[in-house]
VEXBADO-922160 format. One record per residue (C-alpha): residue in three letters; x, y, z. Coordinates in steps of 0.05 Angstrom, whole numbers, plus 5000, padded with zeros to 4 digits. Layout:
AlaXYZ;...
END
This chain:
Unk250187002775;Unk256887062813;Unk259186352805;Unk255886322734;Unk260686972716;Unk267586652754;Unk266986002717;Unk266486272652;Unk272586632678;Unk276486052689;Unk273785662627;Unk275586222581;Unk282486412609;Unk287586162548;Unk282086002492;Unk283486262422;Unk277886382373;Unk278686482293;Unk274686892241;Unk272086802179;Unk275987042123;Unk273987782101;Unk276388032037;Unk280588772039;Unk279088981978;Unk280989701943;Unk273689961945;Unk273189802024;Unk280490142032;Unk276990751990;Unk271790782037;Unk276190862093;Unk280391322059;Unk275091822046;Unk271991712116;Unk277991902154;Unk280892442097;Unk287392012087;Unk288491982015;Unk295891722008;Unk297791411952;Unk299490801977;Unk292190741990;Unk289490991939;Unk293690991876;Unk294590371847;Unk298790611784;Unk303991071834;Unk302790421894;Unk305090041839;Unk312090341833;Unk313090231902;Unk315989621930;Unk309189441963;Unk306889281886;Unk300589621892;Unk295389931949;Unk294889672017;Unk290689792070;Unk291490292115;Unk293690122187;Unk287290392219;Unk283790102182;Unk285489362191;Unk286289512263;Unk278489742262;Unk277289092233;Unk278288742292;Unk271588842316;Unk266788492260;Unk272687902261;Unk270787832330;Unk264887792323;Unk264987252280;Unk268386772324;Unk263886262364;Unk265986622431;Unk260986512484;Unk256987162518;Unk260087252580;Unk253887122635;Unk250087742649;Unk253888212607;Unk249788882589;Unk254389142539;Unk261989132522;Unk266389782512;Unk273089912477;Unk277689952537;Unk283990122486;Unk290889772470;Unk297489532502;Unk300889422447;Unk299689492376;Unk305789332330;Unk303489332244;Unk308788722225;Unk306688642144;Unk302088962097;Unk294288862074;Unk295288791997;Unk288889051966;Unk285188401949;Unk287887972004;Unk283287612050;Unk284787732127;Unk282987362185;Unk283487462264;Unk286387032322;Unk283587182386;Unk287286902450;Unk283587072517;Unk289987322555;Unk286687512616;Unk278787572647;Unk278087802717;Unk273688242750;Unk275388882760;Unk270389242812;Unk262489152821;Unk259788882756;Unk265889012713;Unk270388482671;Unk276988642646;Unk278988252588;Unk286188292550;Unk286287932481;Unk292687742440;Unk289987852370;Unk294587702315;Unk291587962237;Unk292987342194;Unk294087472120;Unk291486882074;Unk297886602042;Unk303587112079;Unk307386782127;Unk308487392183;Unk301887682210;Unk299188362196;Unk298088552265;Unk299388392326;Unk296088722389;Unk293788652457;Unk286588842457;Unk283289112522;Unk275389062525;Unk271289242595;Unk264488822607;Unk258889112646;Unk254688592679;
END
């Protein structure tokens, strides 16, 4: 299993995987909004969003960042050899460049910055994930994702 796990190591180091496009739309950012209790406007207003230069709702922050995990699990990553389970190790970086527009479609870029082990039957992974927005030029987010394997 040991050489199985280091050369999918090595072959993974530097791949990037894409999503499928998933729509935002305003009842998903609803959803979130009464899930977490955060009922801004800018959310959840679309006549007051309106008057704002953003033209109408957008998503909440959080809430595109917690799409990261369905996106990636869309891509056609391979299973890392032996891995029980994966946890949310946390972020580097996180940095919200331009708004989720109620109605636009999103879709995730996710560049295997670094695999290594990191003690007995533990592997450290750091992804570069940039949040594409269909038909916006800047991203939505970019972040440096930290996941830990157990093998």
């Amino acid at each position: 299993m040991s050489n199985e796990v280091d050369a999918f190591i090595q072959s993974e180091q530097g791949k990037t995987y894409v999503s499928d496009w998933m729509l935002v739309d305003q009842d998903l950012i609803d959803r979130f909004a009464d899930t977490t209790r955060d009922w801004m406007f800018l959310h959840v207003d679309p006549v007051k969003a309106a008057e704002t230069e953003f033209g109408g709702t957008i998503a909440h922050g959080f809430l595109v960042l917690s799409l990261f995990a369905p996106l990636r699990s869309e891509t056609p990553r391979p299973r890392l050899p032996g891995m029980r389970t994966g946890v949310n190790y946390g972020f580097d970086k996180v940095r919200f460049i331009s708004p989720v527009r109620s109605g636009s479609r999103i879709r995730g870029h996710f560049t295997i910055a670094e695999l290594r082990r990191d003690g007995p039957g533990q592997v450290r992974e750091a992804m570069d994930v940039t949040l594409e927005v269909e038909g916006v030029e800047r991203p939505a987010v970019a972040a440096r994702w930290l996941t830990m394997y157990l093998l």
